[in-house]
C-alpha positions as CSV (number, residue, x, y, z in Angstrom):
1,X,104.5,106.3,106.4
2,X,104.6,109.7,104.8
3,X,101.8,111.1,102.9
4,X,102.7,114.3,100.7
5,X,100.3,116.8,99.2
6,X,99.7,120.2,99.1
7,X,96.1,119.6,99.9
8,X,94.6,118.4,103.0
9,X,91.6,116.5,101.2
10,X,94.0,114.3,99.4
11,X,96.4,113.7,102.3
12,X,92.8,112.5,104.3
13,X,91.6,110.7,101.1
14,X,95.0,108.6,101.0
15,X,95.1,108.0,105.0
16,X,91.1,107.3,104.8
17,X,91.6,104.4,102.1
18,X,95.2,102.9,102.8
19,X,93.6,102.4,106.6
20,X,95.6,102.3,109.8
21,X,96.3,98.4,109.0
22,X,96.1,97.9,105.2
23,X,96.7,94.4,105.8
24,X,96.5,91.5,108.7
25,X,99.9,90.7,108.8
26,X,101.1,94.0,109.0
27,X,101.4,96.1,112.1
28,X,100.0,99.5,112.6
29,X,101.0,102.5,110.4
30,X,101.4,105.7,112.2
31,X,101.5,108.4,109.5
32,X,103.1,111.9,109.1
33,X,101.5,114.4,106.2
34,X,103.9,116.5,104.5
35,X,102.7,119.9,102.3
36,X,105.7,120.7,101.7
37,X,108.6,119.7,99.7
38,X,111.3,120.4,102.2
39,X,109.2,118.2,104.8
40,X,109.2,115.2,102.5
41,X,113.3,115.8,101.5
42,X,114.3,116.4,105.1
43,X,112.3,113.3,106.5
44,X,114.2,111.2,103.7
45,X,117.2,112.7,104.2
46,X,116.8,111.5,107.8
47,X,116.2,108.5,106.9
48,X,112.7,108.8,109.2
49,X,110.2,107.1,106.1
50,X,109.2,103.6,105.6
51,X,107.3,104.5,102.4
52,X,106.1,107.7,101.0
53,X,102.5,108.1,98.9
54,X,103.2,111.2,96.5
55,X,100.4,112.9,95.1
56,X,100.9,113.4,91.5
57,X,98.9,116.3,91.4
58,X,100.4,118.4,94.2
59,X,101.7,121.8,93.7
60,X,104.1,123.3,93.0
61,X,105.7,120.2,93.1
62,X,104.2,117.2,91.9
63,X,105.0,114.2,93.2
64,X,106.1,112.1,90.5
65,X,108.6,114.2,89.9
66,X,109.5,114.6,93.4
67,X,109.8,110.6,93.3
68,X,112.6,110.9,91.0
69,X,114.5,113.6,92.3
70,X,114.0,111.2,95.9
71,X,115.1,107.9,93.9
72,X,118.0,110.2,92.1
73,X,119.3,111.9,95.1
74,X,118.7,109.4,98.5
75,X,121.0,106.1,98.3
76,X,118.9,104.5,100.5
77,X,115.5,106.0,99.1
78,X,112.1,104.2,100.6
79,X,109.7,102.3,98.7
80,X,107.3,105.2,96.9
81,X,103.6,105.1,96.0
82,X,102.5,107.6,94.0
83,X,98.8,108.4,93.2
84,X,97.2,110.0,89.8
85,X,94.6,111.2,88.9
86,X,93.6,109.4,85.5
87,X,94.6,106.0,84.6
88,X,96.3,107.1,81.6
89,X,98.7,108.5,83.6
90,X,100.4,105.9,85.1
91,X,103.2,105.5,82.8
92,X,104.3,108.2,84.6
93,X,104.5,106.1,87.1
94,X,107.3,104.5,85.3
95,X,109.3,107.7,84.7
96,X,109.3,108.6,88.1
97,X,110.4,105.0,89.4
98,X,107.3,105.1,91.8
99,X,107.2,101.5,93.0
100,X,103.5,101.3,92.8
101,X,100.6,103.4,91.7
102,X,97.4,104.6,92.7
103,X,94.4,106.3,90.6
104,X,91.9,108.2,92.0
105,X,89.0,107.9,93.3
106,X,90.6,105.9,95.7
107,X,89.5,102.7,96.4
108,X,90.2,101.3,99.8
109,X,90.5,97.8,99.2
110,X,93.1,98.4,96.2
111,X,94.7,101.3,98.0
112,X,95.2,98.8,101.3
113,X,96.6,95.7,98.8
114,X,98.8,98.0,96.6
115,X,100.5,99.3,99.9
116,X,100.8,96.4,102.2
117,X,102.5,94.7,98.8
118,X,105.2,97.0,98.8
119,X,105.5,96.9,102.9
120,X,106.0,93.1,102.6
121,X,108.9,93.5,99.9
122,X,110.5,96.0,102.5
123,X,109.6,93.4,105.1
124,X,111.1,90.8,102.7
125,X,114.1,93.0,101.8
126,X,113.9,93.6,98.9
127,X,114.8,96.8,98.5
128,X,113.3,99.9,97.2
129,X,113.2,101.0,93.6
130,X,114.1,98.1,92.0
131,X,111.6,96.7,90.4
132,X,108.7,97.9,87.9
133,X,105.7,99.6,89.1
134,X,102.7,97.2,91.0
135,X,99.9,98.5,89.0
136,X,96.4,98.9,90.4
């Protein structure tokens, strides 16, 4: 699972709540932090991500727009989270074709669900990108 932000506090915060098992039925998640934007494109690219978590907030490049230029550009794009800072802001979500949200302050238990929900549709097959938003 990659985690992308130009800040290590948020790259902790989002490893710190989503846990090393978000859910029972899930195996372990080994993460890799990205604070940069050609970490998260060439890890794509390579086809070397699972799911991302994109911070909204990062700089210079935010992640929600990062999320579409990943959904626009990689055919076989992985599942993204992307988290934001107010909940007014998730219909940005939307825009950037996130497949699920998270608002800060982070709260572990929703954080966990939210992400273990879209690892069980990759599980499932489902895809990536294909359906609306989860909203937490």
């Amino acid at each position: 699972m990659l985690v992308y932000s130009h800040r290590p506090e948020v790259r902790e915060a989002v490893v710190t709540a989503v846990g090393r098992r978000p859910a029972p039925d899930l195996g372990r998640v080994r993460y890799v932090e990205a604070s940069g934007v050609a970490e998260v494109l060439a890890a794509c690219d390579a086809g070397e991500v699972d799911l991302a978590i994109l911070d909204g907030e990062a700089q210079p490049t935010g992640g929600l727009g990062l999320a579409r230029q990943l959904k626009d550009e990689i055919a076989d794009c992985p599942p993204i989270v992307v988290s934001v800072r107010r909940a007014d802001d998730r219909w940005l979500a939307t825009w950037s074709r996130a497949d699920a949200v998270l608002v800060h302050p982070l709260d572990p238990l929703t954080a966990a669900e939210t992400v273990a929900e879209v690892l069980r549709g990759l599980e499932a097959g489902n895809g990536s990108g294909d359906s609306a938003p989860v909203r937490r």
